[in-house]
N, C-alpha and C positions, 0 to 999 in steps of 0.2 A: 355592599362591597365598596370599598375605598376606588374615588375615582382616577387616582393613578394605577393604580394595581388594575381596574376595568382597561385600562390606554393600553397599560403595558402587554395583559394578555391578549385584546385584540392586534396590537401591532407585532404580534408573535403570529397567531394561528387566523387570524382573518376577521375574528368574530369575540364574541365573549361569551363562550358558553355559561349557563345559568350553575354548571357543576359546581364551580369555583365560587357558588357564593351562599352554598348550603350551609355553611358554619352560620349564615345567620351574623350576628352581632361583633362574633369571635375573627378581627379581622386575624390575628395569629395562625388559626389554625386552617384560613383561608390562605395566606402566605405560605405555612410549611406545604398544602397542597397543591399550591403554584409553581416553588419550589420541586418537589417532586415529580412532577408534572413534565418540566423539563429537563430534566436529569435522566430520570428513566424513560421516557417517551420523546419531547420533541427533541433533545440534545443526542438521544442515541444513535450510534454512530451506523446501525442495520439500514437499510433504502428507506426511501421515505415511502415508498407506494405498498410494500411489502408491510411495513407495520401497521401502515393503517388499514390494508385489506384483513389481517391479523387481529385487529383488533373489531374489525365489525364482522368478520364470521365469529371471533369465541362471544360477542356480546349475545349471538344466537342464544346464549345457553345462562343471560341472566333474564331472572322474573321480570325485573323490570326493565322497561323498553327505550329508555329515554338513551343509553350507552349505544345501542343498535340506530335509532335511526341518528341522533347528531353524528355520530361518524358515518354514517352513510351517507350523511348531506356532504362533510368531509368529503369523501371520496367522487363524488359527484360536481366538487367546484365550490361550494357556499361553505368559503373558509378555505385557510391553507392544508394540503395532504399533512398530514405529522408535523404542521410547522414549516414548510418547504413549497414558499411561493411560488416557485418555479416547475414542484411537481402537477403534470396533466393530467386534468381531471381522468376518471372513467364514465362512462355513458350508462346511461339508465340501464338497459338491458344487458351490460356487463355486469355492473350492482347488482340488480336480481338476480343475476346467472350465480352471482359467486353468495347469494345469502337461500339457494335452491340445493346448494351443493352438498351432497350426503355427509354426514358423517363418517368419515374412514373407519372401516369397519376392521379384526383385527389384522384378515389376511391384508390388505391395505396398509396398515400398518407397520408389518411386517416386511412388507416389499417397500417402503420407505426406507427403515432401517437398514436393508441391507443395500440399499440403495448406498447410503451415508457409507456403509461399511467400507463400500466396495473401492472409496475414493483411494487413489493408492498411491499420493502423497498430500500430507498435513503438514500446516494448516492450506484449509485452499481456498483460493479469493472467492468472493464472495460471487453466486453465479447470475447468470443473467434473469431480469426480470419474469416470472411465470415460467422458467423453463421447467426440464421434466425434473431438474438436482434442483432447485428452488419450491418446486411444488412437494420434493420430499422432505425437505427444511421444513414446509408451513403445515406436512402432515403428522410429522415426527412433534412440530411445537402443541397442535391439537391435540396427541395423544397424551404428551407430559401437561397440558392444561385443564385438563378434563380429569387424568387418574393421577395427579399430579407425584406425591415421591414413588408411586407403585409402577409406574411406567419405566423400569431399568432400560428395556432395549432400547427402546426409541432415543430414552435421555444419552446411553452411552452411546447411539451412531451418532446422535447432536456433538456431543464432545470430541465424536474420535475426529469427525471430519471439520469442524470450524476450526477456527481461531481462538485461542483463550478469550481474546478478546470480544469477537462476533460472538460465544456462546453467555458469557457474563452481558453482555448486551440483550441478547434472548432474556434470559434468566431473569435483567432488570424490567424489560419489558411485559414478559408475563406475571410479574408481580404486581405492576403498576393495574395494567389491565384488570387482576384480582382485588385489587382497591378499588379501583371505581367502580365495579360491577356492585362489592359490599356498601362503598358508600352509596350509588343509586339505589341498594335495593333499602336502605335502613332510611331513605326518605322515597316513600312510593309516590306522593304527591308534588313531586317533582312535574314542571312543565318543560315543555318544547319552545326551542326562542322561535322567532318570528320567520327567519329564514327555512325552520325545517317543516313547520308549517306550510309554508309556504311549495318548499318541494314537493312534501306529499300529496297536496293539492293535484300537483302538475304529475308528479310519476305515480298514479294510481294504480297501477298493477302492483309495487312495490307497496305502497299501503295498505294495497287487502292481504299481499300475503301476509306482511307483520301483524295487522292484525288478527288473523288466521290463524297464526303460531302462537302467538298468546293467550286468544280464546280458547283454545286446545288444551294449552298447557296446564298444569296444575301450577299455584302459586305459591312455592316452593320457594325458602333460602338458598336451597342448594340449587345442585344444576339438573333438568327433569328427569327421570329417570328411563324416558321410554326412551330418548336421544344415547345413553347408554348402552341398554340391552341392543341400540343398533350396532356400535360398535362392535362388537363379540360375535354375532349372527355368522359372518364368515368363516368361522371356525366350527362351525358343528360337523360338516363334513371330516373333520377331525378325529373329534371325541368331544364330548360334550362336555362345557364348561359350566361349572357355577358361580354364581355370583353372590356375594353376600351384598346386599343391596339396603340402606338407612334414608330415609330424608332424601332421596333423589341420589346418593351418592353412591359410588359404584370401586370396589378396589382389585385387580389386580393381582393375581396371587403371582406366587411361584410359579406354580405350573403353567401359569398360562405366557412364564417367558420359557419353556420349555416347548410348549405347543409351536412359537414363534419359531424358537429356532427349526424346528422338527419341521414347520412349513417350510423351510430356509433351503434345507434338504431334501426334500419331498420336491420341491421346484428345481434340482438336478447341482444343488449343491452348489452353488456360481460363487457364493461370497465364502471364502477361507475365513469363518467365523461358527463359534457355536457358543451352547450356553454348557453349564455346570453348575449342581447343590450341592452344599456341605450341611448335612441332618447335623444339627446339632444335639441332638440326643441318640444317635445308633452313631456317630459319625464316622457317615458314609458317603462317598462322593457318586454324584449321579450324572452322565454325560451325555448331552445330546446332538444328535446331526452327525453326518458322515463325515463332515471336515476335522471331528478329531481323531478319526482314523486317518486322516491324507496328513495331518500336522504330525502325531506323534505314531503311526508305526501299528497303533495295536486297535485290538475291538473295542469297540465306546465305554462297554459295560463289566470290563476286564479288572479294572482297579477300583476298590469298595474303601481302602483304608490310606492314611497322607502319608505312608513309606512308599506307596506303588508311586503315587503321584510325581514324590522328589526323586523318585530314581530315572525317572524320566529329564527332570532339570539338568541342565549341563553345570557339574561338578562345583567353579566360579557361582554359581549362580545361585545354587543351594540357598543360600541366607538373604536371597532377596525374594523368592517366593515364598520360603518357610516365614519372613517376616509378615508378608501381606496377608497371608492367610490367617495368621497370627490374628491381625489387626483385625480383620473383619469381624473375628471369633468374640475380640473385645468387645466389638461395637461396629467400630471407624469403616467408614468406606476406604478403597483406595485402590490405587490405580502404579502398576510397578510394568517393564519391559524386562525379560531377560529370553536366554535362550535354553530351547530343548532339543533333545539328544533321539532320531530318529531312524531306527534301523531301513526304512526303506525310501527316506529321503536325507537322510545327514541332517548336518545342523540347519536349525528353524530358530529365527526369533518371535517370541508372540507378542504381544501386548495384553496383560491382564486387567481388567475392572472389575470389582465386587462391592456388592452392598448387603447389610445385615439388611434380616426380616426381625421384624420382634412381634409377639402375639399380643394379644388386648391386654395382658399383663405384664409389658414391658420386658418380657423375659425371652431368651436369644430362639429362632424360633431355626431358622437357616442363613445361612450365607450364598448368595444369589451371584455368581460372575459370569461375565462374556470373555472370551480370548478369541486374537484376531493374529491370525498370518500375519506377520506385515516384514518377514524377510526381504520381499522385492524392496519394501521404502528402505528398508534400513541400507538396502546396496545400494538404491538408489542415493541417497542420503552421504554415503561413501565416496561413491562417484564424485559429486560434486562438491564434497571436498576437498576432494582431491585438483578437483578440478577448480577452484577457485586458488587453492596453493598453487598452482603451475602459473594463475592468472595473475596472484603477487608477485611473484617471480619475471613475471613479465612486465608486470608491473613497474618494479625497484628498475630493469635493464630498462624501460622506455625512461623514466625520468635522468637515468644517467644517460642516455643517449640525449636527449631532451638538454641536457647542462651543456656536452659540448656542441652541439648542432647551435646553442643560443650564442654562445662565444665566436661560435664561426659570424652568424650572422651579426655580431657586433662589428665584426674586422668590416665584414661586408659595406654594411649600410655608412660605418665611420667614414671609410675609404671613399667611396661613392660619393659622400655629402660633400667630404675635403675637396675630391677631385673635381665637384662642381663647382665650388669654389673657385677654384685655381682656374677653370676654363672661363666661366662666366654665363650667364643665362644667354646670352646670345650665340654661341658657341655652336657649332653644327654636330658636333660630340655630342648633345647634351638629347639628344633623340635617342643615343646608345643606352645611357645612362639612365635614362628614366624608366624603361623596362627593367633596368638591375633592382632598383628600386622597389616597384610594383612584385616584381618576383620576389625581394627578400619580403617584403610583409606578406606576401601570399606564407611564405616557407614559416613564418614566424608569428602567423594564423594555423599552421598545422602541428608546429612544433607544440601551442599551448592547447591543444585537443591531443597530444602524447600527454603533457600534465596533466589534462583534466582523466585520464584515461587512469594514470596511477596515482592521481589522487582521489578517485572512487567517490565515497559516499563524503568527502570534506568540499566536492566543488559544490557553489554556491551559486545560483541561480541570475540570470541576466537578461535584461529587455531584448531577445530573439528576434532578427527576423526570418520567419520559416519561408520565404521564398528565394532567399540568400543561400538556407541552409540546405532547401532542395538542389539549386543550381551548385554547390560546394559540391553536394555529392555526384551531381549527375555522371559523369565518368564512373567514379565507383558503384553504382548501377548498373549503368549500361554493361559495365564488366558481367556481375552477375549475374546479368540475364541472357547475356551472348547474344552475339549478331544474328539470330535465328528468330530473338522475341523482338517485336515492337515496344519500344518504350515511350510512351507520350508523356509529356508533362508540359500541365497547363496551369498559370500559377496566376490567378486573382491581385492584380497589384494595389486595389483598394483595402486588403486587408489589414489588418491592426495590426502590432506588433505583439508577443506573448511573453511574460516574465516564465521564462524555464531552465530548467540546464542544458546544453547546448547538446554533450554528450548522450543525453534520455531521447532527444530527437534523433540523434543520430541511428540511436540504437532502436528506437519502434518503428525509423523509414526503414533501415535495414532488415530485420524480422518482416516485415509485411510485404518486401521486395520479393525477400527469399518464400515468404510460402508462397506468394502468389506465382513465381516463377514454376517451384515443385509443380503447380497447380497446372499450369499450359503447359507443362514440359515440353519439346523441342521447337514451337511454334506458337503462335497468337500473339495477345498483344496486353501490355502492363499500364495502366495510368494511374498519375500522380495530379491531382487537384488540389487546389488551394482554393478557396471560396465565401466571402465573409456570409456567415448563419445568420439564422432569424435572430437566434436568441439572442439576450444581452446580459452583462455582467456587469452591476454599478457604474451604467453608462456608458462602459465599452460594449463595442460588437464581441461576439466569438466568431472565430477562425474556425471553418471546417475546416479539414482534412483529408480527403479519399484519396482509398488505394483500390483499385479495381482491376479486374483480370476477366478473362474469355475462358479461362480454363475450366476444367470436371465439374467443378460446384461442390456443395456437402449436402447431403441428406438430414433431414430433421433430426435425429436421431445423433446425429455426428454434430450438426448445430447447439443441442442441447452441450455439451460436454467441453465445448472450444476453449471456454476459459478456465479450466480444471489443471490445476499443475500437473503435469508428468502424462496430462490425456497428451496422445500422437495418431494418428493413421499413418506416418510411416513406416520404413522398415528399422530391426533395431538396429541400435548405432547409428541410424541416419538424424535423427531426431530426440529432443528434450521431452517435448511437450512444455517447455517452459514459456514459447513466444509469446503469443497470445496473454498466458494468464501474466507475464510479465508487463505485456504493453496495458491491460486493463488494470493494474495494481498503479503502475505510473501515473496514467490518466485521471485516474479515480484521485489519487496522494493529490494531484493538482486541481482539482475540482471541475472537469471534464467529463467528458462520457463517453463509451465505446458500443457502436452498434453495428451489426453483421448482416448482412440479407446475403445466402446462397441459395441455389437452387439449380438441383443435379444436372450435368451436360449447359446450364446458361452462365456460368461464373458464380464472380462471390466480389461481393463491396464491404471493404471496413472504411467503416466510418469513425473519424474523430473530433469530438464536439472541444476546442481549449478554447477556454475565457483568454477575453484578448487585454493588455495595458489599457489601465487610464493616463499613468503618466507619460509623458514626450520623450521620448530620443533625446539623449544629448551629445552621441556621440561625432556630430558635424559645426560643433562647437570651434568657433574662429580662433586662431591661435595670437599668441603675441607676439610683439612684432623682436625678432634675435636682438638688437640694440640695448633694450633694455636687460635681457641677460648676462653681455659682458660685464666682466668685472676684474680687479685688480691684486684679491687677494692669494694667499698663496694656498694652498692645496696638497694633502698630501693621500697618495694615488696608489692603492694595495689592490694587486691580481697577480696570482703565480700565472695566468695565461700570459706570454711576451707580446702576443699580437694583439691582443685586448687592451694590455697596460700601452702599447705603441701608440693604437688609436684614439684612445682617451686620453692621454697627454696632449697628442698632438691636438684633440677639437678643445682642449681647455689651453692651451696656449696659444693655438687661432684666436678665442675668446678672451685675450689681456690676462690669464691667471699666472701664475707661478706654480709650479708644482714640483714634486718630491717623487721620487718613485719609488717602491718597494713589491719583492717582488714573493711574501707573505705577512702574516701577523705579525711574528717576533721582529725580523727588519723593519717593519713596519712601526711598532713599537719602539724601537731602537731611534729610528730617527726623528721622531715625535720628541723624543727626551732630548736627543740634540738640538731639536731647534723648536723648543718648547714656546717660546716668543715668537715665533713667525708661523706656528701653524695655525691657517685660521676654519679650516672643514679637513674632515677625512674622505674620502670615497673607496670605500673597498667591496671587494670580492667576500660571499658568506663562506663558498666553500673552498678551504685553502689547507694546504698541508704545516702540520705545527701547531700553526694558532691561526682557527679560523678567526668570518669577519664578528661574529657575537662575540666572541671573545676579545677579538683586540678591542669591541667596541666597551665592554665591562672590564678591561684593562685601562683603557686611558680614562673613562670616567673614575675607575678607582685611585689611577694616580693624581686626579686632581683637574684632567683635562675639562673646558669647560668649553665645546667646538659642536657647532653640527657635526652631524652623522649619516653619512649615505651610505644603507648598504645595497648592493647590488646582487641581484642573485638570479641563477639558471634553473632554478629547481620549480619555480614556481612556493615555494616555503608559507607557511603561515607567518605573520610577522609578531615577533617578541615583544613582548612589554616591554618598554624601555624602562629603565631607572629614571629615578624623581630629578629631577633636573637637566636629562640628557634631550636634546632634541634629536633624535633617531628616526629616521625614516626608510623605507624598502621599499626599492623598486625593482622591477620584471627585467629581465634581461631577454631581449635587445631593444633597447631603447634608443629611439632616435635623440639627436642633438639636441635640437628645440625643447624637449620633453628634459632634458636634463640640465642643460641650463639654465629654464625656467624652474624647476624645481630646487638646485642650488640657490638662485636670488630669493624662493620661497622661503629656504632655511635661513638664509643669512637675516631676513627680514625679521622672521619668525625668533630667529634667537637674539635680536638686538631689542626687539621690544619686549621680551622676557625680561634682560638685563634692564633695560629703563624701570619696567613695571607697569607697561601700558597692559592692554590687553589687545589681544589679535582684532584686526579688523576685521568687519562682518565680510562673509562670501556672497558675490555679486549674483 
């Protein structure tokens, strides 16, 4: 193997496994398996602990042993998890616990699926490590690994409950995984690198049993077959299934997603899901499970021919099941939502999946589907968009309140700065004064948390400090927990600082306030910690985070589910169920981690792991000294506000300018043509009645104007591309003095060296 390609794959995965150098001579085709290697496996976006447990139980079921034990050393430390230096090893006797672990047999399987089924809004974050909806993930991916396209149920709970994205992640990873099994088994005389050797030495219980299993097994391309017939076993209490069984390989019929569903039902019906055939030769629909007598109204086995079927479809909808059904008949799989017409519960919407069967001669044998309830998502789904419309609308009202509260606080800070002026720093006033001060930036620190509010998913991220952010809120806490709970907060001042959105903080303290409150209800006690972690992030520390309470606790069982959209324990309308899987979705997006310890009657701790800045604060950065700001030229001055435009004149005429006033665009405009020779900057308002400031500013550059450009704005606004020669700049409203008339001499600077032809000088 090429000795950069050996550097590069151990400074991926820890190690240079011997896989990657099976081509032999052909560095190409050792490349394109490098390539692939991380694409579908270390780049995939699934946990890093969960693919590689994934990949050393299904290596169980190749001939050859070298896939089973290198990722076992994987998982045990010798080398990184999936590519992810950071994930903690497992222990010996975890590894053997999980390479001991039966084969999911089919009632097991079964009760995975509807596990997935049962999730009752998609897509849903991804859940926590080994829980009991994680372990139905990793049972549902062994059953579609093993019976691979014949495995419908499992595959369609994989699909109903992931993410497009999470299940295309599956999907690549169980591919990859089916390659190397092929490529180890077509080179048997493949060795062990030095370090697994080495393991096996030291965890000897785990070497006899691999050995063990091999000894046992026949040596077989495919996967053994006696590991098969385990799977099915749990069905015979049923009805007895057959297996047509080749070369170790094992398929899945029809009926035996019928048996599935039948067990579904047979277990008291919990999941609103069942199966249905369409015979392609008598066609005849066949229906199984009690749930589609609770969906549509009638007995299961009532409708034989596709007229019973669409009379059931609500009327609209007709042409989108007659289509699906259509397709399948083709060939095509596919997957359509509409709604049915139910005499004993009204209208239902379901969601349908079907996939053809074809026989060893390619010819259409039946068409196989699942339909699933999922009228709750779909109202649920309703709700909040409803409920996100009222949020826009709150939205657009905070930012236009947000414009004049910034205007107010212009008059403010102007007035105040002037009036210290005029008294003098020695001044026994100047004690009054400097609290106006301090409270308008405090007001003009809350006014831009209203824009960052309705500008949603456009605010962009900033060097945080979360013990600033805590202490911002503590009052709006204390509110929500009432004078009845203790609220503690202890805040770590060695911590780092965190690049986040300012608003995502706000909004995960506030969710964890609020359940942890629900959680003590009328008494005990709430803490908020801040704490630098072990861990570290490219040489920064991480910032923990705890929120802990004295309240009820959760139960295992309530544990498992916490981060599940739409899961709630409380009552309805009191609750989303969104918190939780909200704060772990953010966490996760930032490269973080969310971990939970409850236990009933002792409380509940959330923990959160954020990577902390490498770079420095700069926002204690010295200012310059106001002398060098004044200046003499003239100025002309657009705000339809009178008290804005007052105080801006007056701190540009304290500062030696000349100025013009106008009191929108077109005046604005008007007087620029007047005195086209003496204007040497604009400064205007963006939102104005007529003609705002974008537009007077693409006015005067189209009449030939050739001036800086300051616009000034309350909105918090994205800032425009300026036109090829205009020097345009956008600032935040309220801006202090200093901040503006250092940024005027920037301009003026800026645009005289344009006209020379120099180039800007470097920033210090």
């Amino acid at each position: 193997m090429d000795s950069r390609l050996s550097q590069e794959i151990t400074r991926r995965m820890g190690v240079c496994p011997s896989f990657f150098g099976l081509a032999g001579a052909n560095e190409t085709v050792s490349r394109h398996l490098w390539s692939y290697a991380q694409a579908a496996y270390l780049d995939n976006s699934l946990p890093a602990l969960f693919k590689e447990r994934l990949f050393v139980y299904l290596s169980r079921f190749c001939s050859a042993r070298y896939c089973l034990t290198r990722h076992a050393a994987f998982l045990m430390g010798r080398g990184y998890i999936s590519g992810d230096a950071s994930c903690p090893p497992m222990s010996g006797p975890e590894v053997l616990e999980l390479l001991k672990r039966e084969p999911p047999s089919s009632e097991q399987i079964v009760r995975h699926s509807e596990r997935l089924l049962s999730v009752p809004g998609r897509p849903m974050a991804w859940p926590p490590a080994q829980s009991e909806l994680e372990d139905a993930i990793f049972g549902c991916c062994v059953a579609v690994f093993l019976y691979s396209a014949h495995a419908v149920f499992p595959n369609e709970a994989l699909r109903h409950a992931l993410s497009p994205r999470d299940y295309c992640s599956l999907v690549e990873l169980l591919s990859f995984i089916r390659t190397a099994h092929f490529w180890t088994e077509s080179f048997p005389g493949l060795s062990h690198e030095r370090d697994v050797e080495e393991l096996l030495s030291e965890q000897v219980e785990i070497a006899t049993w691999i050995d063990t299993q091999h000894s046992s097994q026949p040596n077989l391309p495919g996967h053994p077959s006696v590991l098969h017939t385990q799977l099915v076993t749990g069905l015979s209490s049923l009805r007895r299934l057959v297996l047509t069984a080749s070369r170790g390989d094992a398929a899945m019929s029809a009926e035996t997603l019928l048996l599935q569903a039948q067990a579904g039902a047979a277990r008291g019906g919990s999941v609103e899901a069942y199966a249905w055939v369409y015979d392609a030769k008598t066609h005849e629909f066949s229906f199984v499970g009690s749930a589609h007598e609770r969906v549509f109204g009638h007995v299961s086995n009532s409708h034989k021919d596709r007229s019973a079927w669409l009379e059931l479809v609500h009327p609209e909808d007709c042409h989108l099941a007659e289509a699906s059904l259509d397709a399948g008949i083709a060939g095509a799989a596919f997957d359509v939502e509409y709604r049915v017409t139910s005499p004993a519960r009204g209208l239902r919407w379901v969601s349908e999946r079907g996939t053809p069967v074809h026989d060893e001669h390619g010819q259409l044998e039946r068409v196989v589907g699942v339909v699933c309830d999922v009228t709750e998502r779909r109202r649920q789904e309703s709700q909040h968009l409803q409920r996100a419309q009222k949020m826009h609308s709150v939205g657009t009202l905070a930012a236009r309140v947000a414009h004049d509260f910034n205007n107010l606080l212009m008059v403010i800070t102007g007035n105040s700065e002037l009036l210290a002026d005029y008294l003098g720093s020695d001044s026994s006033a100047m004690e009054f004064l400097r609290p106006i001060g301090r409270a308008a930036d405090r007001a003009a620190e809350h006014v831009e948390r209203l824009l960052a509010f309705a500008r949603k998913g456009d605010e962009s991220t900033r060097e945080v400090d979360l013990n600033e952010e805590i202490e911002e809120l503590r009052h709006v806490l204390q509110h929500l927990v009432g004078s009845s709970v203790e609220l503690e907060i202890r805040c770590d001042e060695a911590i780092s600082a965190i690049e986040w959105i300012p608003t995502d903080i706000e909004q995960i303290l506030l969710n964890l306030v609020v359940n942890a409150k629900d959680a003590v209800g009328e008494s005990g006690r709430i803490t908020i910690e801040t704490r630098v972690a072990d861990a570290e992030d490219q040489g920064a520390p991480w910032v923990e985070l705890r929120v802990s309470d004295t309240g009820c606790g959760m139960s295992p069982e309530t544990m498992s589910r916490i981060f599940e959209p739409f899961f709630t324990t409380k009552e309805p309308g009191q609750g989303t169920g969104l918190g939780l899987a909200t704060i772990h979705r953010i966490v996760e997006d930032f490269g973080g981690r969310t971990t939970v310890q409850s236990e009933l009657g002792r409380g509940t701790t959330v923990t959160l792991l954020l990577p902390g800045c490498t770079r420095q604060s700069k926002r204690e950065g010295a200012l310059q000294p106001l002398d060098r700001a004044s200046g003499t030229e003239t100025v002309l001055l657009c705000d339809d506000d009178a008290m804005v435009r007052r105080v801006l004149s007056q701190v540009l005429r304290a500062s030696g300018y000349v100025v013009f006033e106008a009191n929108d665009g077109l005046a604005a405009l008007d007087l620029a043509k007047q005195y086209a020779d003496s204007i040497d900057m604009v400064i205007t308002d963006v939102k104005m009645p007529r003609l705002d400031g974008h537009g007077l500013a693409d006015a005067l550059v189209a009449e030939g104007f050739d001036v800086p450009i300051i616009l000034l704005t309350g909105f918090g606004d994205t800032p425009r591309q300026a036109r090829s020669g205009a020097h345009h700049v956008e600032l935040a409203k309220p801006i202090r003095r200093h901040e503006l008339l250092l940024s005027m001499r920037n301009c003026f600077e800026a645009h005289a060296r344009s006209k020379s032809g120099q180039r800007p000088a470097p920033a210090n």
